[in-house]
KEMARDREN-865935 format. One line per field, with one value per atom (N, C-alpha, C): residue in one letter; atom name; x, y, z. Coordinates in nm, 4 decimals, padded with zeros to 6 digits. Example, Ala and Ser with C-alpha at 12.3 -4.5 7.8 and 13.67 -1.06 7.14 Angstrom:
<markes>
kolti	a a a s s s
balum	N CA C N CA C
X	01.3190 01.2300 01.3200 01.2850 01.3670 01.2900
Y	-00.5690 -00.4500 -00.3300 -00.2250 -00.1060 00.0030
Z	00.7800 00.7800 00.7800 00.7080 00.7140 00.7870
</markes>
This chain:
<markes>
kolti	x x x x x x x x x x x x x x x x x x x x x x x x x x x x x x x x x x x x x x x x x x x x x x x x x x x x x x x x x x x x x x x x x x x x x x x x x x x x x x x x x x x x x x x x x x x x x x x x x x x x x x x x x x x x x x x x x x x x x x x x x x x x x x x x x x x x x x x x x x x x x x x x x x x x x x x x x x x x x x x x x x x x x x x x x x x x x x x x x x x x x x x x x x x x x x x x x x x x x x x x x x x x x x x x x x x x x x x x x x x x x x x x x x x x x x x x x x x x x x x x x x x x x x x x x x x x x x x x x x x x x x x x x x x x x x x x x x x x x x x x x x x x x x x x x x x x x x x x x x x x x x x x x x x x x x x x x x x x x x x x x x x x x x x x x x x x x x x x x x x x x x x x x x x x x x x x x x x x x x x x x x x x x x x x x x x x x x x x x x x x x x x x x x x x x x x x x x x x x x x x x x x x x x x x x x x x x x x x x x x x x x x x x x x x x x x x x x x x x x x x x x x x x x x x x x x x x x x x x x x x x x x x x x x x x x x x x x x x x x x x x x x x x x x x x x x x x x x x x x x x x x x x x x x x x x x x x x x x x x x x x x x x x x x x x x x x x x x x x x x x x x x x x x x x x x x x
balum	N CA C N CA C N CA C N CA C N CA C N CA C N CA C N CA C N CA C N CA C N CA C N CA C N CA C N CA C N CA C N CA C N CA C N CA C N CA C N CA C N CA C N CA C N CA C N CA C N CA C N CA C N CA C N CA C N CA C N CA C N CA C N CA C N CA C N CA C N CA C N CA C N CA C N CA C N CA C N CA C N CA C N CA C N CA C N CA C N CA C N CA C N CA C N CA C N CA C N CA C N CA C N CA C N CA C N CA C N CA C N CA C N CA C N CA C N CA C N CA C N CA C N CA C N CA C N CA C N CA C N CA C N CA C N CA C N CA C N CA C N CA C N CA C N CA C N CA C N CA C N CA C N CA C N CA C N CA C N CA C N CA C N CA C N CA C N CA C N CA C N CA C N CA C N CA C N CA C N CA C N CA C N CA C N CA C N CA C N CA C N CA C N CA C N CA C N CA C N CA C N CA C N CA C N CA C N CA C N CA C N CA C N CA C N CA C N CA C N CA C N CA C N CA C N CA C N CA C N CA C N CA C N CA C N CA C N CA C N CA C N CA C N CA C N CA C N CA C N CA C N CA C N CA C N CA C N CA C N CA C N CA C N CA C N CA C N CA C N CA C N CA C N CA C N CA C N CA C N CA C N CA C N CA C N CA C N CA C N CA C N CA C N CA C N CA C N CA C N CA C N CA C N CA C N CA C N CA C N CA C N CA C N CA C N CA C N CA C N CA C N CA C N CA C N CA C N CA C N CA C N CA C N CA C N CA C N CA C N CA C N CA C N CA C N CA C N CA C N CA C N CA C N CA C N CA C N CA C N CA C N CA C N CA C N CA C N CA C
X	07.9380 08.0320 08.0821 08.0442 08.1248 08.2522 08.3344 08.4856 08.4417 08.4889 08.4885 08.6783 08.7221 08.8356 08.7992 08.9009 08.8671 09.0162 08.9305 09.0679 09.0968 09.1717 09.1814 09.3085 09.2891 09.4070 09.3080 09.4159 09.3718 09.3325 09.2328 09.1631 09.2894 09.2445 09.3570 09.4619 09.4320 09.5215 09.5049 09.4143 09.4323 09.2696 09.2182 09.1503 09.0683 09.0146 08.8530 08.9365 09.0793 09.1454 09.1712 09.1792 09.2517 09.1165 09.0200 08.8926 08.8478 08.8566 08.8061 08.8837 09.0211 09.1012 09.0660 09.0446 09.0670 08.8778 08.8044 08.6955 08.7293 08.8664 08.8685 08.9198 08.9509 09.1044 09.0094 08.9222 08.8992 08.8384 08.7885 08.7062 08.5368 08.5457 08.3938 08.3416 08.2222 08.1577 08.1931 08.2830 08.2756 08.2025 08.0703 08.0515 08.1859 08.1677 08.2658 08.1981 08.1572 08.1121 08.2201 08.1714 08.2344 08.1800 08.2750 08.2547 08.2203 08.2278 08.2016 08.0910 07.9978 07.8598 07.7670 07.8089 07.7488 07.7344 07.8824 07.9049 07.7678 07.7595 07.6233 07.5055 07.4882 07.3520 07.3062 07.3466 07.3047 07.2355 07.2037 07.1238 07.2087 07.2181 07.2878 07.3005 07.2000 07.2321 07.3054 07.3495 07.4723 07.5687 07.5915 07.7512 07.7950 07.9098 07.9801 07.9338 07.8789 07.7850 07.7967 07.7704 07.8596 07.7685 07.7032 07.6038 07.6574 07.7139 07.7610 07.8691 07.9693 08.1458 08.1245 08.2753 08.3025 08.4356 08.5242 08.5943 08.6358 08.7457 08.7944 08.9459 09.0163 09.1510 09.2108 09.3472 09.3839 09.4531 09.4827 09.5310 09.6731 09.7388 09.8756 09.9862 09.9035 09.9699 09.9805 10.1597 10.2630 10.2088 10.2352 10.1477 09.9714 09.8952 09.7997 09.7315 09.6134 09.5952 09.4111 09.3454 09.2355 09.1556 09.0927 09.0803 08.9270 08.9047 08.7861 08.7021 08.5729 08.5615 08.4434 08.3758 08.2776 08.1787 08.0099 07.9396 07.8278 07.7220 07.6931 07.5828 07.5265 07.5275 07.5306 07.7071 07.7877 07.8874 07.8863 07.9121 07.8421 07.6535 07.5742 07.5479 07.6217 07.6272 07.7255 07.8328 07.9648 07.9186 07.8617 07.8264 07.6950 07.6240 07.5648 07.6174 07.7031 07.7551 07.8171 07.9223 07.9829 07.8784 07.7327 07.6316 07.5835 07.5267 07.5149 07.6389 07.7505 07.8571 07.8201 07.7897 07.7247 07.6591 07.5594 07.4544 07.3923 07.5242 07.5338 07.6059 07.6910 07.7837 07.7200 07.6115 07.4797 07.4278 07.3962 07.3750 07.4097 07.5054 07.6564 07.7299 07.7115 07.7487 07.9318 07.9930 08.1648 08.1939 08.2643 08.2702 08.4064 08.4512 08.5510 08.5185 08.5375 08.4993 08.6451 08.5864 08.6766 08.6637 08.7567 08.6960 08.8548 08.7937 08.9005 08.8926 08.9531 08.9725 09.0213 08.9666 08.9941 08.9554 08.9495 08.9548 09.0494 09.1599 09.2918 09.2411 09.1407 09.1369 09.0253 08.9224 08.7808 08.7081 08.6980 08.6476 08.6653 08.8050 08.8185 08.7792 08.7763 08.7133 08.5686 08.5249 08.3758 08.3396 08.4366 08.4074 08.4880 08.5922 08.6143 08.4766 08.3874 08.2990 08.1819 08.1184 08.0266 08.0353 08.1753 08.1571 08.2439 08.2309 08.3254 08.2725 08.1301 08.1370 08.1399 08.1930 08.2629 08.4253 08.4999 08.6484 08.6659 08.7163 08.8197 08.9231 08.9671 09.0975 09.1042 09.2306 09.2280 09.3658 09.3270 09.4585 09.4392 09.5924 09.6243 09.6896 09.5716 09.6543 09.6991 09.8430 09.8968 09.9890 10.0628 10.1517 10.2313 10.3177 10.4119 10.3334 10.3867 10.2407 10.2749 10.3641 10.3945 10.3066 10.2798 10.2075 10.0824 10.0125 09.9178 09.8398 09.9209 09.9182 09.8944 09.9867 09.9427 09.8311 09.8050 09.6349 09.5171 09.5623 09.4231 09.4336 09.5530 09.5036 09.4591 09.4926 09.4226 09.3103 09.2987 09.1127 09.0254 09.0706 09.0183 08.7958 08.8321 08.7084 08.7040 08.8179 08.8989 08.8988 08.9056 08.9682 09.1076 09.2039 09.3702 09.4059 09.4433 09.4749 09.4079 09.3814 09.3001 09.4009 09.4708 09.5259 09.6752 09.6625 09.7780 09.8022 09.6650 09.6078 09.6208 09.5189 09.4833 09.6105 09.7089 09.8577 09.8716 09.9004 09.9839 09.8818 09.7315 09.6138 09.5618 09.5203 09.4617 09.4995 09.5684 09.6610 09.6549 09.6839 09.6786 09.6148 09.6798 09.5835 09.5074 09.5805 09.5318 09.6324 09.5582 09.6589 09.5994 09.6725 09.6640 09.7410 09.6065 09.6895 09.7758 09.7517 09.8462 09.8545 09.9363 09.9650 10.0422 09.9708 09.9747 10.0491 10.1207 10.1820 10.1655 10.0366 09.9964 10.1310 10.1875 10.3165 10.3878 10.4073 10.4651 10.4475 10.3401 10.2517 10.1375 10.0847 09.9734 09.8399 09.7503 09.6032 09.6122 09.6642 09.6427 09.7580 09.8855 09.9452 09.9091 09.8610 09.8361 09.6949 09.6060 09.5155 09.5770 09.7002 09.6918 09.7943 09.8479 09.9058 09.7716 09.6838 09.5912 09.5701 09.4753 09.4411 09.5446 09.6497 09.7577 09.7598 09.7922 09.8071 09.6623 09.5847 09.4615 09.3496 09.4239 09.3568 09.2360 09.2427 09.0272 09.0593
Y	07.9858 08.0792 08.0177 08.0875 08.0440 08.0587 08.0171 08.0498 08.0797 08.2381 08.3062 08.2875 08.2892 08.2714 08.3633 08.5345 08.5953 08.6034 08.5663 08.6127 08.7212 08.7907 08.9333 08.9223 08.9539 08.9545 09.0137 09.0509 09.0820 08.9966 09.0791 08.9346 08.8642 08.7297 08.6259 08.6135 08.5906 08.5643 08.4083 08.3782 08.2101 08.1928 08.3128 08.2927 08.2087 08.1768 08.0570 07.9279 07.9108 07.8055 07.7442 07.8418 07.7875 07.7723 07.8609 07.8016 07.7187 07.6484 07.5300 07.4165 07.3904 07.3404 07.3648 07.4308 07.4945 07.3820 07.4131 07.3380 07.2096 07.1128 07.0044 06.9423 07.0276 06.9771 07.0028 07.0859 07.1170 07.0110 07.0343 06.9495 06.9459 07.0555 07.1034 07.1510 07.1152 07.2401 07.3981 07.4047 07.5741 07.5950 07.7363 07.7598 07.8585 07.8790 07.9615 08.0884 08.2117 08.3172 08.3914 08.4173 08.5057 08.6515 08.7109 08.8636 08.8718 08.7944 08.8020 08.7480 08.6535 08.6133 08.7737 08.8411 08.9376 09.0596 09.0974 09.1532 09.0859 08.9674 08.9524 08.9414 08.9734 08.9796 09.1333 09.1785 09.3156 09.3785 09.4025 09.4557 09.4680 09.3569 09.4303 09.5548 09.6114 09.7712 09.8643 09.8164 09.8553 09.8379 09.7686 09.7104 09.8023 09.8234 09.9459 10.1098 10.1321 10.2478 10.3159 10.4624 10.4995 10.4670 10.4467 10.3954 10.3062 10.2156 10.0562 10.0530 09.9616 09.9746 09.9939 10.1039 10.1587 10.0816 10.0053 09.9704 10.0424 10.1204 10.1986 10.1879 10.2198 10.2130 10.3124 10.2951 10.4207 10.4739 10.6423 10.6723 10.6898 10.6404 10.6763 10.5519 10.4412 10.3414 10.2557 10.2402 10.1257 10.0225 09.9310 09.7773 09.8395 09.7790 09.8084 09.8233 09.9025 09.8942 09.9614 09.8567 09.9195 09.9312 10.0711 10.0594 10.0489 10.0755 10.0310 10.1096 10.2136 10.3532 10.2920 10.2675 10.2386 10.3550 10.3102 10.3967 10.4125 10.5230 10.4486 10.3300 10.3003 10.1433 10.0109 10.0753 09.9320 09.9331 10.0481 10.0590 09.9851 10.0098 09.9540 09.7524 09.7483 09.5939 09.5341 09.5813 09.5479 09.5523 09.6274 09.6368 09.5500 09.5185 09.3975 09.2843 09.2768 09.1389 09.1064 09.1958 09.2050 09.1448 09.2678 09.2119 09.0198 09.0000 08.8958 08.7862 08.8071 08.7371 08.7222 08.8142 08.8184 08.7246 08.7210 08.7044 08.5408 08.4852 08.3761 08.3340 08.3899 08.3067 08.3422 08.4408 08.4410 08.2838 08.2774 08.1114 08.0143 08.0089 07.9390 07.8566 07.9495 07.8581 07.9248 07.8070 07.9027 07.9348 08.0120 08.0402 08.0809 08.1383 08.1129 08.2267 08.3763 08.4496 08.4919 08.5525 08.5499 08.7201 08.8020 08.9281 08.9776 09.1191 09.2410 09.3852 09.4002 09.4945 09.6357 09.7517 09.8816 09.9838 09.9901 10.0999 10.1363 10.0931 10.0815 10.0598 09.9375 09.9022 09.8920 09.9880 09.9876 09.8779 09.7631 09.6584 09.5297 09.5921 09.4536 09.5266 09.6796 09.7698 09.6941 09.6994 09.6887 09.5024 09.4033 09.2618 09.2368 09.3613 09.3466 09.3562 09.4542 09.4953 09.3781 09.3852 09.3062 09.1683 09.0724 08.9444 08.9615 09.0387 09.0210 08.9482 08.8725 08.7149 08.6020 08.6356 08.5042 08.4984 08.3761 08.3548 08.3768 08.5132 08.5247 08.5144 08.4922 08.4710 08.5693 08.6606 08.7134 08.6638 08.6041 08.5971 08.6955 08.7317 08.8497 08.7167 08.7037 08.6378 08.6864 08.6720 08.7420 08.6297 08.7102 08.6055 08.7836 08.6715 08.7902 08.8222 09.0127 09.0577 08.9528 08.9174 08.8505 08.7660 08.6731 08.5374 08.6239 08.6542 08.7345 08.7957 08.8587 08.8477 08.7510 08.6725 08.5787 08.4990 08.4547 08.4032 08.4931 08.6220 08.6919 08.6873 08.6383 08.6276 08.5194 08.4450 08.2714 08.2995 08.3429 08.2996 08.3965 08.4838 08.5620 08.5882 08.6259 08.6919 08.7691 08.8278 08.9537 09.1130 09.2018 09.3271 09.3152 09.2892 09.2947 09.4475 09.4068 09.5563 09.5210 09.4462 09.4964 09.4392 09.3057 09.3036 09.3605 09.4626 09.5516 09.6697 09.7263 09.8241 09.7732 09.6856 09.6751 09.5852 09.5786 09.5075 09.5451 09.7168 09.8383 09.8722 09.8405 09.8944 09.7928 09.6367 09.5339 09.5506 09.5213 09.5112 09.5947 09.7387 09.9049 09.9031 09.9026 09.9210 09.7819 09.6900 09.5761 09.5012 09.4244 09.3448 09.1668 09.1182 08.9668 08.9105 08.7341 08.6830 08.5697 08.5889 08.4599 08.5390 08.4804 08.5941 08.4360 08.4244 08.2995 08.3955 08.3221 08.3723 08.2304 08.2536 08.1494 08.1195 08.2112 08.2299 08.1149 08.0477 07.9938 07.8548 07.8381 07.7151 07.6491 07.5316 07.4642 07.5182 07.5583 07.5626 07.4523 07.3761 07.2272 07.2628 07.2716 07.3309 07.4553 07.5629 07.6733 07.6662 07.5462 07.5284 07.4314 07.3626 07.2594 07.3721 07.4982 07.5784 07.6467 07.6700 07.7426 07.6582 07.5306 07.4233 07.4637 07.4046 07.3904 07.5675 07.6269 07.7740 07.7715 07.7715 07.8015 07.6849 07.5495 07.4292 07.4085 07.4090 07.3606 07.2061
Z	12.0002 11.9394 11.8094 11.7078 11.5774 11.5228 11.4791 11.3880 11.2811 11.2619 11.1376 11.0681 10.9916 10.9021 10.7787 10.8160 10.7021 10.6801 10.5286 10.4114 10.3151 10.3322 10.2482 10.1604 10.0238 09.9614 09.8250 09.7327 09.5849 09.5281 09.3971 09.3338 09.2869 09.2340 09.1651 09.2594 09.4317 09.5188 09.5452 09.5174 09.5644 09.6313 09.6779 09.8645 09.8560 09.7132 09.6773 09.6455 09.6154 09.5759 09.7215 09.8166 09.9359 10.0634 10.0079 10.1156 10.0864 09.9831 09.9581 10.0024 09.9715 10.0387 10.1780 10.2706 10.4248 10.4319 10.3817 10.4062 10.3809 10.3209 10.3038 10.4527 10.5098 10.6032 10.7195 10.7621 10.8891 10.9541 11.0958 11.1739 11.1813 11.1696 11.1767 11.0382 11.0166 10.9016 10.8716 10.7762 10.7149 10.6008 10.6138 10.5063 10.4215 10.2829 10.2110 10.1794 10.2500 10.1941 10.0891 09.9783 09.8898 09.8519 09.8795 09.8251 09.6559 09.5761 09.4812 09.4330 09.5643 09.4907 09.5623 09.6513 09.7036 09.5441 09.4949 09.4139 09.2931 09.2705 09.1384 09.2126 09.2942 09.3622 09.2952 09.3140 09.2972 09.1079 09.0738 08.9468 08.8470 08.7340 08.6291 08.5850 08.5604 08.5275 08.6278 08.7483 08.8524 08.8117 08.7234 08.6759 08.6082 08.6822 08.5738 08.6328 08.7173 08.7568 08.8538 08.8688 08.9986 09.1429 09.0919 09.1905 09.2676 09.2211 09.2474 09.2360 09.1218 09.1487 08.9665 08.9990 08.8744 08.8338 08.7368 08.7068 08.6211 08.5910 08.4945 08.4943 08.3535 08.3910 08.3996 08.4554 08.5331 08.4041 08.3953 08.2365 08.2885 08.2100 08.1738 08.2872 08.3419 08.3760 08.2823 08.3310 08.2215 08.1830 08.3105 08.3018 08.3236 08.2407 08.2858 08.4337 08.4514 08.5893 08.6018 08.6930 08.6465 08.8408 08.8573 08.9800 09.0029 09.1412 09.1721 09.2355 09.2165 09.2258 09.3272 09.4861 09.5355 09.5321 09.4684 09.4847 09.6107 09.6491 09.7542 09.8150 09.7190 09.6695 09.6836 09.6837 09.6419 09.8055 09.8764 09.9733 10.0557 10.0471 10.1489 10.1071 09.9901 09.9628 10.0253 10.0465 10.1184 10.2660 10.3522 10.4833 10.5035 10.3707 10.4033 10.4167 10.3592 10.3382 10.4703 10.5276 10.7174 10.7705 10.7367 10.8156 10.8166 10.7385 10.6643 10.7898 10.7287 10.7862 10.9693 11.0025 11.1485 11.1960 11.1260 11.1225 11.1188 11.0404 11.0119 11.1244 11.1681 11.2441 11.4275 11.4192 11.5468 11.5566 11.4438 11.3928 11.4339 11.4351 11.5511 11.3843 11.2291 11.1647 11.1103 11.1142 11.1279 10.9543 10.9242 10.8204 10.7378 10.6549 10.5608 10.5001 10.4708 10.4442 10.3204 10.2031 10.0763 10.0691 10.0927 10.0713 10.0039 09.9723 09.9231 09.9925 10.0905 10.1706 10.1120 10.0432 09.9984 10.0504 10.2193 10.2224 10.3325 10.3642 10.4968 10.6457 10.6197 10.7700 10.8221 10.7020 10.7899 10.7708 10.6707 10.6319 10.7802 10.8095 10.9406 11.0706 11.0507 11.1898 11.2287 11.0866 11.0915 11.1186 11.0670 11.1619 11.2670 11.3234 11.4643 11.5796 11.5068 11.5613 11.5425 11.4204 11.4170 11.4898 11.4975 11.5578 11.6546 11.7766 11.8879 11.9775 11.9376 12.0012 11.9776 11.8663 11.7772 11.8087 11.7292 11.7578 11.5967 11.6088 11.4297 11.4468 11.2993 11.2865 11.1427 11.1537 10.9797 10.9127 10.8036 10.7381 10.5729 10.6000 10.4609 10.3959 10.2630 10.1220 10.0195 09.9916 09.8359 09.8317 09.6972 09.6070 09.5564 09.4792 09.4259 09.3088 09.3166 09.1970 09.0295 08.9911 08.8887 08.9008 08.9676 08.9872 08.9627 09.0517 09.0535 08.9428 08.8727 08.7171 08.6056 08.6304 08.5712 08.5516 08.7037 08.7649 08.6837 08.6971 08.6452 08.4636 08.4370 08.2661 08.2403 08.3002 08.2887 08.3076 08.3946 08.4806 08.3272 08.3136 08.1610 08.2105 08.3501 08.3558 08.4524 08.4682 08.4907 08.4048 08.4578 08.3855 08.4151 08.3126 08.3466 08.3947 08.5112 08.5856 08.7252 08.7322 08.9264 09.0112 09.0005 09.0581 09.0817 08.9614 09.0079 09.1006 09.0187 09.1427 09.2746 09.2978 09.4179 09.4906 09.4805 09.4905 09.6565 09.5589 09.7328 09.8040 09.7647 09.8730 09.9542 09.8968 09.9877 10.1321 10.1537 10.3195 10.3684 10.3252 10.4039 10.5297 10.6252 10.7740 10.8346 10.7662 10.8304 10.9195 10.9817 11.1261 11.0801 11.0974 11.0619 11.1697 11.1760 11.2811 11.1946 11.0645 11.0081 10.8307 10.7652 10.6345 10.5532 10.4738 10.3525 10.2345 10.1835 10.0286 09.9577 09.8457 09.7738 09.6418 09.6315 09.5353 09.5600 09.7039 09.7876 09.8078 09.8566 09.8635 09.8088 09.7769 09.6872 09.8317 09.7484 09.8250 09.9627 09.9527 10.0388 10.1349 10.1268 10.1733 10.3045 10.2268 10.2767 10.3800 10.3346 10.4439 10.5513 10.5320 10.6356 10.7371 10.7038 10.7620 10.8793 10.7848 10.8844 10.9803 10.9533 11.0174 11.1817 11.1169 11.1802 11.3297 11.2539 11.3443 11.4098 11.3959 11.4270 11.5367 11.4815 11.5676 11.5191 11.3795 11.3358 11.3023
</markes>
């Protein structure tokens, strides 16, 4: 049986700052799956496409805000990736999973399902949207706006057995919390 550790929060939440940390501290081998090497797998000429994910900004928001339109696509890349995650952890290999949850619940429906013979754990990562903000102008390979959007939607319909605020704590910190709650 493998340990899966999924993390859901908006981009520029910490979740690759803190799985890496969480892979420093544990006992056993974690791989780090990211939703975002799944996202460049897929065909440049998808980028941007309704086919795939549309990034556009929203008209007539204050602070900027730019959302995230799934095509169907980019749908069956996301349910690969669950898959994938399965698949790996059939394997018996435990994992660290970096994702962004948009659609209220069905993203963790679908790895309640896929690994119910595995031991998960989900933790919801955010920070205060200010911070959050900030992170995504630094990192500057961002569209400014997603993590505003996606602020009031990440979490929607999700259940967590542990909830990190990176706003709060250093990456190292926040993994020796998991460590800690969780027993890796």
């Amino acid at each position: 049986m493998a340990i899966v550790i999924i993390l859901n929060g908006t981009t520029s939440a910490g979740k690759t700052s803190l799985a890496h940390a969480l892979q420093d501290v544990t006992s056993q081998p974690f791989l780090h799956v990211r939703m975002d090497d799944f996202l460049t797998m897929q065909p440049r000429r998808l980028d941007n496409h309704p086919e795939g994910f549309v990034f556009e900004r929203v008209e007539g928001a204050g602070p900027p805000e730019v959302s995230i339109k799934t095509g169907l696509y980019g749908a069956k890349l996301m349910s690969g990736m669950r898959q994938a995650v399965a698949a790996m952890a059939d394997s018996d290999l435990n994992m660290i999973v970096d994702d962004v949850w948009l659609r209220e619940g069905a993203e963790q429906a679908d790895y309640i399902r896929l690994l119910s013979k595995h031991q998960v754990f989900f933790v919801g990562v955010n920070a205060p949207l200010a911070i959050l903000e900030q992170r995504e102008l630094a990192r500057g390979d961002r569209d400014i706006g997603q993590a505003r959007w996606q602020y009031g939607r990440v979490h929607v319909g999700a259940t967590y057995d542990l909830k990190i605020d990176t706003g709060e704590m250093t990456p190292q910190q926040a993994a020796l919390k998991i460590q800690e709650a969780f027993s890796l």
